[in-house]
C-alpha positions as a Markdown table, in Angstrom:
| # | Residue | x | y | z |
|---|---|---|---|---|
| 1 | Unk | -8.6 | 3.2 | -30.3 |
| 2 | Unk | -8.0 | 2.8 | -34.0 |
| 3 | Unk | -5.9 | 0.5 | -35.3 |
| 4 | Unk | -2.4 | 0.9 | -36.7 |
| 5 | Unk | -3.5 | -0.2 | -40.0 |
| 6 | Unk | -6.5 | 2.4 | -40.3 |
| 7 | Unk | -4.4 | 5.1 | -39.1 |
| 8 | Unk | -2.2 | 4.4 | -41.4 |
| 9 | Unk | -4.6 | 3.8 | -44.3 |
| 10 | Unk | -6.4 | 7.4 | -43.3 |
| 11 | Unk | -2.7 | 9.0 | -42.7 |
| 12 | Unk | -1.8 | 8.2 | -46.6 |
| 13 | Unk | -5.5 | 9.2 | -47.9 |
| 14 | Unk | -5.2 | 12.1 | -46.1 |
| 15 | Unk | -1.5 | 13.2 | -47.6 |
| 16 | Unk | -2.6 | 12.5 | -51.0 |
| 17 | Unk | -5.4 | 14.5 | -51.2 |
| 18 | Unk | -3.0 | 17.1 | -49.5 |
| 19 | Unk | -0.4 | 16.6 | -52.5 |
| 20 | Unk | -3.5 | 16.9 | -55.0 |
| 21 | Unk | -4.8 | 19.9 | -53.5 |
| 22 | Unk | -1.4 | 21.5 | -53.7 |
| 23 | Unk | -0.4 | 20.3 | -57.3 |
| 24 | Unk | -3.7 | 21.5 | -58.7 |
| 25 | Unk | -4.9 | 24.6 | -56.9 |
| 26 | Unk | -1.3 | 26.2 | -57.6 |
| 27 | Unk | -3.6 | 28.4 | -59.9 |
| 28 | Unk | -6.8 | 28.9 | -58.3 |
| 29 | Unk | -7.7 | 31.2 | -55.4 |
| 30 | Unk | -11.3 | 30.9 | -53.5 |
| 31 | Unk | -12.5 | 33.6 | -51.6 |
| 32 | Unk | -11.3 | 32.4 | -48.4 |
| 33 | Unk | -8.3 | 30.6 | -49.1 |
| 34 | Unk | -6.0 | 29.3 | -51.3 |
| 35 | Unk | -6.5 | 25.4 | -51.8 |
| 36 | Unk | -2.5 | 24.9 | -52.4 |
| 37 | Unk | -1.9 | 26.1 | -48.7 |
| 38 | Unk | -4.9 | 23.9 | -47.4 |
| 39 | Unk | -2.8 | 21.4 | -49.7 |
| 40 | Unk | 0.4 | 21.5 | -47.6 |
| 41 | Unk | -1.8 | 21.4 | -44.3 |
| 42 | Unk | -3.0 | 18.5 | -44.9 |
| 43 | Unk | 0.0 | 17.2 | -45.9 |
| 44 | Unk | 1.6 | 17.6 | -43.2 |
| 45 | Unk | -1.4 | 16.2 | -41.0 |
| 46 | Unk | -1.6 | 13.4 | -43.3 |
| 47 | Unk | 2.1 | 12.9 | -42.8 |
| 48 | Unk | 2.5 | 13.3 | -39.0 |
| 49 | Unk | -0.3 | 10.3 | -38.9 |
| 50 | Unk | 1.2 | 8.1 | -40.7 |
| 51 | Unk | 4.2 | 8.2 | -38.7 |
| 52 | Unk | 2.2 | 8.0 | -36.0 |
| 53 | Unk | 0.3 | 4.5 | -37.2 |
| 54 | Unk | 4.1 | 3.4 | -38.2 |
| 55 | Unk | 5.0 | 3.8 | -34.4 |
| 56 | Unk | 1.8 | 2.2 | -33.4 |
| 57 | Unk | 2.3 | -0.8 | -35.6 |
| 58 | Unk | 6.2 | -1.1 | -34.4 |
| 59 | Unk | 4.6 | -0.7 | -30.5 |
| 60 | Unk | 1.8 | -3.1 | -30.7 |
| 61 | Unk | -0.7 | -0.6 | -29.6 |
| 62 | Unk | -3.5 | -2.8 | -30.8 |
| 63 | Unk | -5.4 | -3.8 | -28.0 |
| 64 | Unk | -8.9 | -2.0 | -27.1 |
| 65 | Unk | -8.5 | 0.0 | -23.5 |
């Protein structure tokens, strides 16, 4: 298992290309898809794991299985 503080680190990295996706692509459409939506995806992904490496470092989860 990863650790809290990579799940963490990855959580964050994750949101902020999620916020820059969405601040940015406000403007721009690609065939496909819009990258603001993809934007707030991964902003919520990114946000739901670092909440989940906060509870992991507040359990102690740690240890290798």
């Amino acid at each position: 298992m990863a650790s809290a503080r990579k799940t963490l680190f990855t959580g964050s990295i994750t949101f902020v290309a999620g916020l820059a996706l969405w601040l940015f692509g406000l403007d721009e459409e690609i065939f496909i898809f819009t990258p603001s939506k993809i934007g707030v995806i991964l902003m919520v992904v990114g946000g739901l794991e670092f909440m989940y490496g906060i509870y992991k470092s507040v359990r102690g989860d740690d240890e290798a299985y």
